[in-house]
C-alpha positions as CSV (number, residue, x, y, z in Angstrom):
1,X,0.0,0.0,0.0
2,X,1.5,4.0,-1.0
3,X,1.6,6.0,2.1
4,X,-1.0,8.7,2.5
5,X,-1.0,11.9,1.7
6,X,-1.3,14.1,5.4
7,X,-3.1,17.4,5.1
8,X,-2.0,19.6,7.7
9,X,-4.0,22.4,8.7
10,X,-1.8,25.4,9.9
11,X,1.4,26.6,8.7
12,X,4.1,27.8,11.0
13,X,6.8,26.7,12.4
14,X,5.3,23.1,14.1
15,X,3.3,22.6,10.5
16,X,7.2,23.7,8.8
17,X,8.9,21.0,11.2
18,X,5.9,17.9,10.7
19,X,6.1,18.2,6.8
20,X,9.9,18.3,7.0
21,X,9.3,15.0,9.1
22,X,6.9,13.4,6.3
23,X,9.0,14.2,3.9
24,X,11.4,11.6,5.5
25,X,9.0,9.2,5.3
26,X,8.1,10.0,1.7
27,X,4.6,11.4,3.1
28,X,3.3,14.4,1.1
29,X,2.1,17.1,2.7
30,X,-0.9,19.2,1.4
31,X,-1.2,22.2,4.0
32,X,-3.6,24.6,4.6
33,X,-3.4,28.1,6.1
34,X,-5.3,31.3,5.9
35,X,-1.7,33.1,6.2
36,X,-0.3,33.5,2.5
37,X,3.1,34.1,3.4
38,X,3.2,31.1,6.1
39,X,6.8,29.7,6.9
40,X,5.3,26.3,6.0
41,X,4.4,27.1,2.7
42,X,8.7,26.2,1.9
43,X,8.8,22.9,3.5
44,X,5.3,21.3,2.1
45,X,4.8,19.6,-1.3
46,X,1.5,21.6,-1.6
47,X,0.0,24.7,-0.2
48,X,-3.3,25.9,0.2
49,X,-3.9,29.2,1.2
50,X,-7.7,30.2,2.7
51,X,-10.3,30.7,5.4
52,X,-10.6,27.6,8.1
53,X,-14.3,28.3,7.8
54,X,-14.3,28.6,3.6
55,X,-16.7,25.9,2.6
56,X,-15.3,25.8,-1.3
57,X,-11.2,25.5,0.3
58,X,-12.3,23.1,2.6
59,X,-13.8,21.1,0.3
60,X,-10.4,21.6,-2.2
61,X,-8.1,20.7,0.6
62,X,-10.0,17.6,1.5
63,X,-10.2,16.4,-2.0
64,X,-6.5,16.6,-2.5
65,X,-5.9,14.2,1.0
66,X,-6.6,11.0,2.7
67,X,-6.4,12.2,6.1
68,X,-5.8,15.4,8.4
69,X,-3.8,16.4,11.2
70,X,-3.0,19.9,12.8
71,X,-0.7,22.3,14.1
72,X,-2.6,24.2,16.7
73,X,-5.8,23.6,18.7
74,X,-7.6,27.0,18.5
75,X,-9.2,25.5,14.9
76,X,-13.3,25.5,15.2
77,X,-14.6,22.6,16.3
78,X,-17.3,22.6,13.6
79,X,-14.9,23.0,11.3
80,X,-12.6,19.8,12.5
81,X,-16.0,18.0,12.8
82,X,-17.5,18.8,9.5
83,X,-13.9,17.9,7.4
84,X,-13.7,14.7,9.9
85,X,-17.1,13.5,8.4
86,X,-15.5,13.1,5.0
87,X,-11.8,12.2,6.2
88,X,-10.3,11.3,9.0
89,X,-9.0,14.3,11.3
90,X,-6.1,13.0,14.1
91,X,-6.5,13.6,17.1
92,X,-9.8,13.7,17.2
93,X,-11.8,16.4,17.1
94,X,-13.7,16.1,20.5
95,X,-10.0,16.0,22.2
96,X,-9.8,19.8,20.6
97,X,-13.0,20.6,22.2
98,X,-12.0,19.3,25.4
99,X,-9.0,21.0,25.8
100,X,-9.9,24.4,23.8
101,X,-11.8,25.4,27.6
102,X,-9.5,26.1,30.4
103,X,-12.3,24.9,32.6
104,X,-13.4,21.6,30.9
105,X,-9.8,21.0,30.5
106,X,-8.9,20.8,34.1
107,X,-12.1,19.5,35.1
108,X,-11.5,15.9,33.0
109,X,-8.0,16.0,34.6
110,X,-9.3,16.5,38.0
111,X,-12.0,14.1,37.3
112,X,-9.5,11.4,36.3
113,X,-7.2,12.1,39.6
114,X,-4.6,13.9,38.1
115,X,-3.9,17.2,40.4
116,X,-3.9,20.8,38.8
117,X,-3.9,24.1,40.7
118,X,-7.0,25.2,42.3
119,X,-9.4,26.9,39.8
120,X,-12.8,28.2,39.2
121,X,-15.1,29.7,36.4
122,X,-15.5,33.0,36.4
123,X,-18.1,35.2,34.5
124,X,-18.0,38.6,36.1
125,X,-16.0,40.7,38.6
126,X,-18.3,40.1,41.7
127,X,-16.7,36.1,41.1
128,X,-13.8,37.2,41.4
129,X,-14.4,39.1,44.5
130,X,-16.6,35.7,46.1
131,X,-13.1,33.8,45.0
132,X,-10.4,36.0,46.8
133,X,-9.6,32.4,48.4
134,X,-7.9,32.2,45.0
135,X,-6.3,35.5,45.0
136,X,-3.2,35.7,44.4
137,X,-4.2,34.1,41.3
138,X,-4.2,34.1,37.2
139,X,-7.1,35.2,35.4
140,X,-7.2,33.2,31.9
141,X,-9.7,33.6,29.0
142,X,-11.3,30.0,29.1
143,X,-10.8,29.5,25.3
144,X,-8.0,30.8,22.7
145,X,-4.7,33.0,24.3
146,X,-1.4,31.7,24.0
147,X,2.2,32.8,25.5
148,X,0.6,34.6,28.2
149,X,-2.3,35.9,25.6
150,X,-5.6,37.1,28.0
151,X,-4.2,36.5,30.8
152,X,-4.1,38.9,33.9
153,X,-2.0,38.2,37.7
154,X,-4.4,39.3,40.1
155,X,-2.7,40.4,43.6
156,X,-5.5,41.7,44.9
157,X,-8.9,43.1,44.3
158,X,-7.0,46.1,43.2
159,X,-5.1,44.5,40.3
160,X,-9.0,43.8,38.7
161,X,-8.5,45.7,34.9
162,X,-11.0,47.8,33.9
163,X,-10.1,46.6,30.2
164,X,-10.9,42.8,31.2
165,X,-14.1,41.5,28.5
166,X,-16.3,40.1,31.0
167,X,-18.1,39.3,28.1
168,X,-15.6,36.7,27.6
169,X,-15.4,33.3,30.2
170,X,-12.2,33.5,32.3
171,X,-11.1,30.6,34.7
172,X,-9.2,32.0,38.0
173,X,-6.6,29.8,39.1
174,X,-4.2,30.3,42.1
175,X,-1.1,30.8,41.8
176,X,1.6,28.4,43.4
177,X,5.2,28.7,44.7
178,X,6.8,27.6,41.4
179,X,10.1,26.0,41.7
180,X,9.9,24.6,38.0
181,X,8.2,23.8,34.8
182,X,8.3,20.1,33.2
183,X,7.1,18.7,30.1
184,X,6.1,15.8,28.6
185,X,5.8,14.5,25.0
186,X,4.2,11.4,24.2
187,X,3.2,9.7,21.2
188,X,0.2,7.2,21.1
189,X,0.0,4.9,18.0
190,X,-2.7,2.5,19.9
191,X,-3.7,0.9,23.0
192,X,-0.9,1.4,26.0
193,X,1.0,1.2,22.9
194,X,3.4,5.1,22.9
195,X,7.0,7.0,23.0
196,X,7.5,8.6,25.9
197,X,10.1,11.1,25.9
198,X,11.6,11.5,29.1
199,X,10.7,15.3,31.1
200,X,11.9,18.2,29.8
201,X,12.7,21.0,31.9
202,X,11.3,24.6,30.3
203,X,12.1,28.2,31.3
204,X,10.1,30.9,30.7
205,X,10.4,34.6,29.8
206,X,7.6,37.0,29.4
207,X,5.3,33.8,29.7
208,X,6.8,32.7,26.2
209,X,9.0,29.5,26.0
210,X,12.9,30.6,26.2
211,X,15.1,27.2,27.1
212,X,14.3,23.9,27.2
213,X,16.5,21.2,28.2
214,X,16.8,17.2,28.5
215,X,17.0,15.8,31.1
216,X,15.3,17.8,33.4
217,X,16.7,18.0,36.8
218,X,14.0,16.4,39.0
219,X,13.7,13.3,41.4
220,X,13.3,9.9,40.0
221,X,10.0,10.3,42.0
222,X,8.8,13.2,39.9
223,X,9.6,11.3,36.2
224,X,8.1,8.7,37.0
225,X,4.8,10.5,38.1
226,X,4.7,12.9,35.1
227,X,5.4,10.0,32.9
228,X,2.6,7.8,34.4
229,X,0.1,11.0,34.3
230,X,0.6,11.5,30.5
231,X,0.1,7.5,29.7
232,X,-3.3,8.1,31.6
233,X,-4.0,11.5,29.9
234,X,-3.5,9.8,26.3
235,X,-5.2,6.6,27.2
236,X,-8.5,8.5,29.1
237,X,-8.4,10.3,25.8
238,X,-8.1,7.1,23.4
239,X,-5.6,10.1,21.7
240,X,-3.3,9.0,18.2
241,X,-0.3,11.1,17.6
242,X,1.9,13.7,19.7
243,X,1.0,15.3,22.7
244,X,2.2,17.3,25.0
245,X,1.3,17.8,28.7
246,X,3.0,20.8,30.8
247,X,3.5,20.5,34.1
248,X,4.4,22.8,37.3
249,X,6.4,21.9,40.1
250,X,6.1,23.7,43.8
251,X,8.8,24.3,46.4
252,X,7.3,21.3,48.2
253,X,8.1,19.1,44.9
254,X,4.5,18.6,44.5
255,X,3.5,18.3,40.5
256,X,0.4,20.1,38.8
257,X,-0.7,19.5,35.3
258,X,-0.7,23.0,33.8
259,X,-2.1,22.5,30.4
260,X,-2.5,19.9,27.3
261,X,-1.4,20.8,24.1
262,X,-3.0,18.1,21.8
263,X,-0.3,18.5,19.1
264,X,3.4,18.8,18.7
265,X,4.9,21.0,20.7
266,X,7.5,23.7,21.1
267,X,9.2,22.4,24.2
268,X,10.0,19.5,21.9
269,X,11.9,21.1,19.0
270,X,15.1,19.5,20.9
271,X,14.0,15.9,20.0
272,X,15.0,16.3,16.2
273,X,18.7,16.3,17.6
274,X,18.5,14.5,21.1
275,X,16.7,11.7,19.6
276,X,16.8,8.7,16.9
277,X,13.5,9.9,16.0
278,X,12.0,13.0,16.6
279,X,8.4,14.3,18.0
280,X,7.4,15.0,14.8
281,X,8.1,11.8,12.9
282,X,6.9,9.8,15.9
283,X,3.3,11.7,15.5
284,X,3.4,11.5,11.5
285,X,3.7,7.3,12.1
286,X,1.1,7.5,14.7
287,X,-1.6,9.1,12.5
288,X,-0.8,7.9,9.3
289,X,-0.8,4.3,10.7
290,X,3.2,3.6,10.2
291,X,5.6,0.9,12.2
292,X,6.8,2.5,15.9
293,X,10.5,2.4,15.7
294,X,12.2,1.8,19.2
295,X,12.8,5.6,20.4
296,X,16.2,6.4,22.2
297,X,18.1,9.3,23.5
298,X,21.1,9.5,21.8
299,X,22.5,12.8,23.5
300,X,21.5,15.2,26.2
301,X,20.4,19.0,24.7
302,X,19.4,21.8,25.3
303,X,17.3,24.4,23.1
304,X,16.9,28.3,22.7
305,X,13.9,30.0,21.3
306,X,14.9,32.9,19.2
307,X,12.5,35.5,19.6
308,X,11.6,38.4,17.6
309,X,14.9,40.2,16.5
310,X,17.3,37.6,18.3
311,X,17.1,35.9,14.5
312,X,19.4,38.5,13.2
313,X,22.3,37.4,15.0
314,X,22.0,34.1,14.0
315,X,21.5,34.4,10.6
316,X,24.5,33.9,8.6
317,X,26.6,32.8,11.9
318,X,28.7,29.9,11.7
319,X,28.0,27.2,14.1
320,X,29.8,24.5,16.1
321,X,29.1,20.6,15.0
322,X,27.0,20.8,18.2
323,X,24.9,23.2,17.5
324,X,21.9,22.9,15.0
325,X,20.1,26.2,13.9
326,X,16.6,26.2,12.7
327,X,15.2,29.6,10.7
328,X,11.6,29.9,10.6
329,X,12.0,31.6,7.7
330,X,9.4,33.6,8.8
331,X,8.9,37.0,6.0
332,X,8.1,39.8,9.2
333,X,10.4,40.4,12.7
334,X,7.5,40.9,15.3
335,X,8.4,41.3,18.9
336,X,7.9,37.7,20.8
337,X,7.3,36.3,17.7
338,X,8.7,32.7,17.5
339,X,11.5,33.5,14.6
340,X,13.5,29.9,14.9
341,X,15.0,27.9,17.8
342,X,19.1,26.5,18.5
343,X,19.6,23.1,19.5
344,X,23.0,22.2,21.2
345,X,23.9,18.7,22.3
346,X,26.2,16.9,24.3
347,X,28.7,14.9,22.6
């Protein structure tokens, strides 16, 4: 049997990196974006350029692929629904759902005994006030927002913006005595069938991803936890393909699922050099149905997030044999824009 042809629907930097990955495999790639000049557009076989919510693109990008994965979650779920009626969409659609709502999010991970901070649902100002038990906490928009996107520290009642929508849903959760941030990747190509990638440790700079390195420095204890919580996450989920789930750790060493990302992830960009294969080819076998190759570390990394205008002093730099440099080659230098990421490993 030929392998498929994957549509992908977005086109930065994470769809850039999957259809370098199918590529590898002899996959093509058909993406769609509604970005003309996105960075993907260089690295698929074929581009479509259009609204999500287009009926006549949709319907062209479906024709041209026998089934669909993505690079972000914040697509419709009517639209992921209606294109998964005619051809497969991985993961799922209802997993988008899920985890597009702050509040449904942590409510399935509570509901399945997996700890996250303490949280509510908030639709107006006077919540807020009734909640002050959750003060000093972090207001977040229940659905869309991204690196720190919607998102307001409340100190006290004080600290409540008069520009806040309260139009929009908002979750309230408190805020903890962060000692550090974890991730996890994990692929699932089946039943307790997955790669897990062992924890990541993540910094953070204006709530945007800076440095992420492998192996994280936490207890045996701790791995072992955030590993068996993402096995459950994926299996609760019956999820095919990459995921990611972030994790905070408190002074007292106590872990918190922060958030799920139901897709590749940034936190995992090391992989392509720390690993035989990488989070990206791992989730392009999972959903197009391919053999799981054994998984290893072959060295210990570390990555940097170029941001905005730190691109211009990489490009055109010479680099070590160590170091691997990956350009976007994204057209326009916005401030915490993600502009390309360097990977250095140990030899």
């Amino acid at each position: 049997m030929s392998n498929p042809t994957l549509g992908i629907i977005g086109g930065g930097q994470l769809g850039s990196l999957l259809a370098e990955a199918a590529k590898k495999l002899n996959i093509e790639t058909v993406i769609l974006c509604d970005d003309i000049n996105a960075p993907a557009k260089n690295f698929t076989t074929n581009f479509i350029c259009g609204s999500y919510e287009d009926e006549k693109i949709i319907n062209e990008f479906i024709s041209r692929v026998d089934l669909i994965t993505f690079e972000f979650e914040n697509i419709p779920y009517k639209v992921l629904k209606n294109i998964n009626e005619h051809k497969t969409v991985l993961p799922k659609p209802e997993i988008n759902k899920l985890v597009q709502n702050r509040y449904t999010e942590k409510d399935f991970l509570n509901k399945n005994d997996i700890r996250t901070t303490r949280y509510t649902l908030i639709k107006d100002e006077d919540e807020i006030k009734i909640n002050q038990n959750l003060i000093p906490g972090i207001l977040k928009t229940c659905t869309l927002g991204y690196d720190g996107k919607g998102q307001y520290k409340i100190n006290s009642i004080k600290d409540i913006d008069k520009n806040i929508d309260f139009n929009n849903e908002y979750i309230l959760e408190k805020i903890i005595n962060l000692k550090q941030e974890i991730s996890i990747i994990i692929t699932r190509f089946g039943h307790q069938k997955y790669v897990v990638y062992e924890p990541i440790e993540n910094v953070h700079e204006d709530q945007i991803l800076k440095h992420s390195k492998i192996p994280a420095d936490i207890s045996d204890s701790l791995k072992e936890k955030s590993t068996d919580w993402a096995k459950k996450i994926v299996e609760d989920l019956d999820y095919i393909g990459t995921l990611c789930v972030e994790y905070f750790i408190d002074k007292n060493n106590n872990l918190y699922v922060n958030e799920i990302a139901p897709r590749v992830h940034n936190s995992g960009h090391l992989t392509i050099n720390t690993h035989n294969i990488s989070q990206f080819e791992n989730h392009i076998r999972a959903v197009c149905g391919l053999e799981k190759i054994e998984t290893k570390k072959i060295h210990n990394g570390k990555m940097i997030n170029l941001i905005g205008s730190d691109i211009s002093n990489y490009r055109g730099k010479t680099f070590a044999d160590n170091e691997f440099f990956y350009d976007y080659l994204k057209t326009e230098i916005r401030d915490n824009r993600k502009m390309g990421h360097l990977t250095i490993i140990e030899k």
